[in-house]
C-alpha positions in Angstrom: -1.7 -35.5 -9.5 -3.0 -37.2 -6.5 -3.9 -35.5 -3.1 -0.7 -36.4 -1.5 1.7 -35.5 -4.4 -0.3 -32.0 -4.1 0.5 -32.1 -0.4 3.7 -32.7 -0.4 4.2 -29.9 -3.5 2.8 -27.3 -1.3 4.8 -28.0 1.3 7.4 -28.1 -0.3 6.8 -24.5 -2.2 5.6 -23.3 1.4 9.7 -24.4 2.7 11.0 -22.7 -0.2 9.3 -19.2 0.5 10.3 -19.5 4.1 13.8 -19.9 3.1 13.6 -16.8 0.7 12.1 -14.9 3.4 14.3 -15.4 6.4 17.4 -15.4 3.8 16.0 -12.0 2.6 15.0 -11.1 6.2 18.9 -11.8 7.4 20.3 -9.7 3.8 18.2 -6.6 5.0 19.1 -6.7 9.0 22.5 -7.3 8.1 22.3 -3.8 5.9 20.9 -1.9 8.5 22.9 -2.8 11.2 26.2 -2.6 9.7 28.1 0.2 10.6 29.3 0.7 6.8 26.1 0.8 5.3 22.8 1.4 8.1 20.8 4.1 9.2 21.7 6.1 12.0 18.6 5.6 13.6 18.9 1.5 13.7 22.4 2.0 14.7 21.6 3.6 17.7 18.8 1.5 18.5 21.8 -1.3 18.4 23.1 0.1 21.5 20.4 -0.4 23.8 19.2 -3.9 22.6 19.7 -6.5 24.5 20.7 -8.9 21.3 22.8 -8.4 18.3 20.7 -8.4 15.4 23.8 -9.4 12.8 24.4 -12.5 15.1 20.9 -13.2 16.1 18.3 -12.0 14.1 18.6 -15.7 11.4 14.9 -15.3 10.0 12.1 -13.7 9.7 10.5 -15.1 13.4 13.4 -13.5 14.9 11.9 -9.7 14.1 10.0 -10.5 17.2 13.0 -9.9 19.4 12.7 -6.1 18.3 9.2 -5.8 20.4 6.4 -3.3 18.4 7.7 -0.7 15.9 6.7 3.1 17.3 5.7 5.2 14.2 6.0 8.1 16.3 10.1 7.7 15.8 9.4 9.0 12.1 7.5 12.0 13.2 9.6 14.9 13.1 13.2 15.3 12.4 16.3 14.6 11.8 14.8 12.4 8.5 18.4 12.0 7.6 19.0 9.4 10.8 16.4 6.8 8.6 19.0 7.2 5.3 21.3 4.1 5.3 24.9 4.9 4.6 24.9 2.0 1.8 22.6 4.7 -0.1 25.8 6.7 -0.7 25.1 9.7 -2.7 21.8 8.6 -4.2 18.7 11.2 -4.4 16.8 11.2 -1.3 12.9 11.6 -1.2 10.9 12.0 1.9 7.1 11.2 1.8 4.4 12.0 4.4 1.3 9.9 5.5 -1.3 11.5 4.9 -1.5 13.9 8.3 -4.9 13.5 9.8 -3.4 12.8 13.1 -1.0 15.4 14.1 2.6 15.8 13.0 2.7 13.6 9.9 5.4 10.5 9.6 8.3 10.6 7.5 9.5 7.7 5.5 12.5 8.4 3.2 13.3 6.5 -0.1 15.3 6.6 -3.2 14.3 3.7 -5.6 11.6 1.7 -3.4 8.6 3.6 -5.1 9.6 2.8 -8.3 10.4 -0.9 -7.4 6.7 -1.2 -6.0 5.1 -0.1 -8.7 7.0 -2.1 -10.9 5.9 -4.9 -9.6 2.5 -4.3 -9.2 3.0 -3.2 -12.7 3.4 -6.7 -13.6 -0.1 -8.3 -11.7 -1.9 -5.4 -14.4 -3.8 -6.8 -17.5 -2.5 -6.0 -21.1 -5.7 -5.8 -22.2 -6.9 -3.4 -20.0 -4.0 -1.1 -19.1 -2.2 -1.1 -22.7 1.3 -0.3 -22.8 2.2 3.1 -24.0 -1.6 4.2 -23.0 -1.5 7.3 -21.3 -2.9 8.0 -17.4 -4.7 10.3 -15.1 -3.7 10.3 -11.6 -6.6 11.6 -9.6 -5.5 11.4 -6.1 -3.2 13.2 -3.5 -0.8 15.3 -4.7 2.1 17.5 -2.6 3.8 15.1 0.2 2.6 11.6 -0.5 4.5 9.5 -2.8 1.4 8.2 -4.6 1.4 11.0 -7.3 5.2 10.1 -8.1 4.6 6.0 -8.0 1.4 6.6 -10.3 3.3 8.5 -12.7 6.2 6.0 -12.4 4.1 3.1 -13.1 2.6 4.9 -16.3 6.0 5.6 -17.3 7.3 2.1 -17.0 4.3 0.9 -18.7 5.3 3.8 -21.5 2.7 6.4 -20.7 2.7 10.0 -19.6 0.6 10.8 -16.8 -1.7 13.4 -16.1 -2.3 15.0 -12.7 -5.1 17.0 -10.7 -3.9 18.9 -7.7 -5.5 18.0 -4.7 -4.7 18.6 -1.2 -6.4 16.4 1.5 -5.7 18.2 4.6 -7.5 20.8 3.5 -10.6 18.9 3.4 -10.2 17.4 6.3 -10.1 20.3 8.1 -13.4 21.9 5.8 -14.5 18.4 7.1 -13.5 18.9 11.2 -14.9 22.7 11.0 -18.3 21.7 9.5 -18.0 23.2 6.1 -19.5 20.5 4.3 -20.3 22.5 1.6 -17.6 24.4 1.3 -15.9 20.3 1.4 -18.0 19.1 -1.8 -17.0 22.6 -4.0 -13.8 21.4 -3.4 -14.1 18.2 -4.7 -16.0 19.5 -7.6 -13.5 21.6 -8.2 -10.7 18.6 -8.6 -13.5 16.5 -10.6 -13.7 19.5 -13.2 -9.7 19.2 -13.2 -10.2 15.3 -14.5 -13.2 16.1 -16.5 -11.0 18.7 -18.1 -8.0 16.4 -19.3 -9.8 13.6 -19.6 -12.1 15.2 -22.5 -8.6 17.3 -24.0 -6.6 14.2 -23.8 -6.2 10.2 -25.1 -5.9 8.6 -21.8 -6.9 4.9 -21.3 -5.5 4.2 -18.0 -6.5 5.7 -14.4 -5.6 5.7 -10.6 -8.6 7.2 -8.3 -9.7 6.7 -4.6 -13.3 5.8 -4.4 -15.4 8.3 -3.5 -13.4 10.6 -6.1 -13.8 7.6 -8.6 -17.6 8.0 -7.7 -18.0 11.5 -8.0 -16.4 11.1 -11.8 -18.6 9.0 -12.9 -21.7 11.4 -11.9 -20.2 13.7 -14.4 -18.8 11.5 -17.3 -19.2 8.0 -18.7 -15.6 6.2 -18.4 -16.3 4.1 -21.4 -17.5 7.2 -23.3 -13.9 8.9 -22.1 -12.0 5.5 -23.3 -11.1 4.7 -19.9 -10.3 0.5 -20.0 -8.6 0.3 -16.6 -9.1 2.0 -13.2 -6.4 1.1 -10.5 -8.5 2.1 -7.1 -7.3 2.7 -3.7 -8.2 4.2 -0.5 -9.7 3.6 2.8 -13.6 3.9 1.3 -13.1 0.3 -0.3 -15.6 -2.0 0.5 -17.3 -5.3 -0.8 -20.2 -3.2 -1.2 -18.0 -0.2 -3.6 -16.4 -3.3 -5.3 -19.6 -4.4 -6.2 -21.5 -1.5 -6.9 -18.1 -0.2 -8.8 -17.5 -3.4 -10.9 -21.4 -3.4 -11.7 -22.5 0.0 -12.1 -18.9 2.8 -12.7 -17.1 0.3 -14.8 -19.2 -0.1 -18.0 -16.6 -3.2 -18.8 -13.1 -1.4 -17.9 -11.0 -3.6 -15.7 -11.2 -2.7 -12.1 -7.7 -3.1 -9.9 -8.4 -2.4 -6.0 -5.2 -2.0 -3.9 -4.2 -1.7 -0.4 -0.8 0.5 0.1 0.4 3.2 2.2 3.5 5.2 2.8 5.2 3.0 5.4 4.4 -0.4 3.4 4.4 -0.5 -0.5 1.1 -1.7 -2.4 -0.8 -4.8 -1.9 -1.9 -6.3 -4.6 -5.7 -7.7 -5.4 -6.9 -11.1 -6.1 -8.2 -11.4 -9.7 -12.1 -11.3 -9.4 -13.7 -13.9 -8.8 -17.6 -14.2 -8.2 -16.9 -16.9 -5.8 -15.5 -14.2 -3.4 -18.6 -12.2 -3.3 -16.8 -9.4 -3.8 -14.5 -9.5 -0.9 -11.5 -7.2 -2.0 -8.5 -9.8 -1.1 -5.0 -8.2 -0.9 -1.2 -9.6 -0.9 2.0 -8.3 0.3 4.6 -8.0 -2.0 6.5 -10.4 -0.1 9.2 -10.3 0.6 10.0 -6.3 0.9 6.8 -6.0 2.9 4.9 -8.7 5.2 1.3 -7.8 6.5 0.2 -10.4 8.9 -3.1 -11.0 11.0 -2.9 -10.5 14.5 -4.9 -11.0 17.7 -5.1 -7.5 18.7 -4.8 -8.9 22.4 -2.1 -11.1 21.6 -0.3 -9.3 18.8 3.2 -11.4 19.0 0.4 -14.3 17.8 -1.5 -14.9 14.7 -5.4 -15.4 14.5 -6.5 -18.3 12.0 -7.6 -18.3 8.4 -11.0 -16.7 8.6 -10.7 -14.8 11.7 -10.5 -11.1 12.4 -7.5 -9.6 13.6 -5.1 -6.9 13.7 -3.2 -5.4 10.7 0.6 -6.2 11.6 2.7 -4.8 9.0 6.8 -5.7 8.5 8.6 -3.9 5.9 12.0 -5.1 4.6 13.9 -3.1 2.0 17.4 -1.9 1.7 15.9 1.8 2.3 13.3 1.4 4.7 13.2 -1.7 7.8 10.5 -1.4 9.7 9.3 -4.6 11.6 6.1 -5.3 14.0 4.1 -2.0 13.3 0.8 -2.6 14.8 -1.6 -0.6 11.8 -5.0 1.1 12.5 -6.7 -1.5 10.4 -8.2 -4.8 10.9 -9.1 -7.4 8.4 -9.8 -10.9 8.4 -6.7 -13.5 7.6 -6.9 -15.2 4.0 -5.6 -18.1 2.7 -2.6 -18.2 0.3 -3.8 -18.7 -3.5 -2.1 -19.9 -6.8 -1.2 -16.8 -7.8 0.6 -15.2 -4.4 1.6 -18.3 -2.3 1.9 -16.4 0.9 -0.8 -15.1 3.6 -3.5 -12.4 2.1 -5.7 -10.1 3.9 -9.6 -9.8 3.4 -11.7 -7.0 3.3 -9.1 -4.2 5.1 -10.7 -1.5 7.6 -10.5 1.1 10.3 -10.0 -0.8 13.3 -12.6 -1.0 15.6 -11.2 -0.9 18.7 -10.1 2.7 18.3 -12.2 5.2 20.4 -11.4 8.2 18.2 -12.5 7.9 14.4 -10.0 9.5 11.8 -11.6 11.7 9.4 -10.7 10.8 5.8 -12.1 13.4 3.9 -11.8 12.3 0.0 -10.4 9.4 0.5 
C-alpha cells in the first residue's frame, strides 16, 4: 500500500468513527432529554438551557454547549432524579467514588457495569486469563462497583470469583490520624485474606491495585499460586510499578493495567510494547465514554499529541450522560493506534495543579 492509499484509509476510518460518535452522541441526548424516557435531573436542567439539546445537540462537538459537568450534582440525594424513565422497572444500583473527599458521588446503573467489563473482557488474552479459570478480586469492597464488575467479568469469562473485604475509608482515615501502623496491620490483614484463598483454592486469574498487588507478592510467589494473569488498577500506577511489576511480581503471568472509575467505565491498556518504555497507555471505550486532553487553562481546547494536559472525561450511555467533567488527573495526549483508532491517554496522574493532595491509602 503506498503512503497515500494509507492516508487516505485513515482518513477515511477517522470520518467513519466520527460519524459513529456524533450519531451515538445524538441516540443518547435524545434519551435523556425526552420526556418519555430521561432522567429527572437532565430534564430539569432542560429548562434553564438556553438551547434545546433534541434540536441542537447534532454531534459530539455540540456537548460543549452544556459548559463543565459539576460532580457535586451527584453528591447527595435524591439518586432517583439520575434514573432515566426508559429504564422502566429494571434493578437499580447505586455506586459511590471512593469518598476521600467529603460526601461521596453517586452514579446509578443497571446493566452499564456489566457492559464495561464485557468489553474489556474482550482486549484480555486467552492464554493468560483462560476461560472458565476462576478469580480473586482483591480490591474495594462495600459501595464501589469494582467488586461486582470484577466478579461479572469472571463470570462472563465462566469463573467464580473470590473476594477479600476491604474497606478503604477506613485507611484513609488510620492514614489522616497518623496510625501508620495501625494502617499496614490492616493491610496485612486483607493480604492474609488472599493468601488464604489463594492457597485453599484453583484460581488463575486476579484483579489487585498496586500497592496491594505488591504487598502479595512479599508473601507468595504468583507463579507458585498459578496465578497467569493479573488485571491492575489504581491510582499508584506508574511507568516505574509497570516496569518493576512486569519484571520483578510477574514471574511470566500477563500483566493488564487499567484506568477506570465510577463516573467513567474502564480504559483499556495498550499491549506492551518495549518501544513504550513502559509508559502505561489507556483507551476509552469509545463511544460510551470519551476522555480527552485538555489545556487546563483552556479546557473547551485540546493540547497536542505529546503534550500534558487535563483529564476531560464525557460519558455517554443510556443510564449515565455525563459530558465535560474536568477529572483530577492529568496525563499526556497519545496518539490513536491500530488496535483503538481513537485518542489514548499516557501515563495518568494526580493533577498537579491541585493545592490539597488526596490521600489514597491502599490504592
Amino acid at each position: 500500500m503506498s503512503n497515500q492509499t494509507a492516508t487516505q484509509t485513515t482518513a477515511a476510518q477517522a470520518r467513519e468513527r466520527l460519524d459513529a460518535l456524533d450519531s451515538w452522541t445524538r441516540e443518547v441526548v435524545e434519551w435523556h432529554f425526552n420526556p418519555a424516557t430521561g432522567a429527572p435531573y437532565w430534564l430539569e436542567k432542560a429548562k434553564t438551557l438556553d438551547f434545546d439539546p433534541r434540536k441542537d445537540i447534532q454531534g459530539y462537538a455540540d456537548l460543549d454547549k452544556f459548559g463543565f459537568f459539576a460532580d457535586d450534582d451527584l453528591r447527595g440525594g435524591p439518586v432517583r432524579r439520575w434514573v432515566p424513565k426508559g429504564l422502566g422497572n429494571k434493578p437499580i444500583y447505586t455506586f459511590e467514588t471512593g469518598g476521600s473527599t467529603g460526601v461521596p458521588k453517586s452514579r446509578i446503573a443497571s446493566e452499564d457495569f456489566r457492559i464495561d467489563y464485557e468489553m474489556f473482557s474482550d482486549t484480555l488474552p486467552d492464554e493468560f486469563f483462560p476461560k472458565g479459570a476462576d478469580w480473586l478480586m482483591l480490591g474495594p469492597s462495600g459501595p464501589r462497583r469494582l467488586r461486582l464488575a470484577v466478579e461479572h467479568l469472571a463470570q462472563h469469562r465462566g469463573g467464580i470469583a473470590f473476594c477479600v473485604d476491604l474497606d478503604p475509608r477506613f485507611v484513609i482515615k488510620l492514614i489522616k490520624m497518623g496510625e501508620m501502623q495501625m494502617m499496614e496491620r490492616y493491610k496485612s490483614h486483607v493480604i492474609d485474606q488472599a493468601v488464604t484463598i489463594l492457597k485453599a483454592h484453583d484460581i488463575k486469574c486476579m484483579f489487585a491495585t498496586p500497592k496491594l498487588l505488591e504487598s502479595l507478592c512479599e508473601k507468595v510467589s504468583l507463579k507458585k499460586m498459578g496465578i497467569t494473569g493479573v488485571f491492575c488498577g489504581g491510582t499508584e500506577m506508574t511507568p516505574q510499578f509497570h516496569r518493576f511489576a512486569i519484571e520483578e511480581l510477574m514471574e511470566g503471568a500477563y500483566f493488564a493495567p487499567t484506568y477506570g472509575n465510577t463516573l467513567m467505565g474502564l480504559a483499556t491498556h495498550k499491549p506492551f510494547d518495549p518501544a513504550d518504555n513502559y509508559a502505561i497507555i489507556y483507551y476509552p471505550p469509545s463511544p460510551r465514554a470519551m476522555i480527552e486532553v485538555v489545556n487546563p487553562d483552556e479546557p473547551t481546547k485540546l493540547v497536542d499529541y505529546g503534550q500534558t494536559g487535563r483529564v476531560r472525561l464525557t460519558t455517554l450511555t443510556k443510564e449515565f450522560f455525563m459530558p465535560r467533567f474536568l477529572e483530577r488527573d492529568e496525563c499526556e495526549r497519545e496518539l490513536p493506534c491500530e488496535k483503538y483508532p481513537w485518542d489514548g491517554v499516557r501515563n495518568v496522574r494526580p493533577f498537579s495543579r491541585f493545592a490539597t493532595s488526596v490521600v489514597e491509602g491502599v490504592y
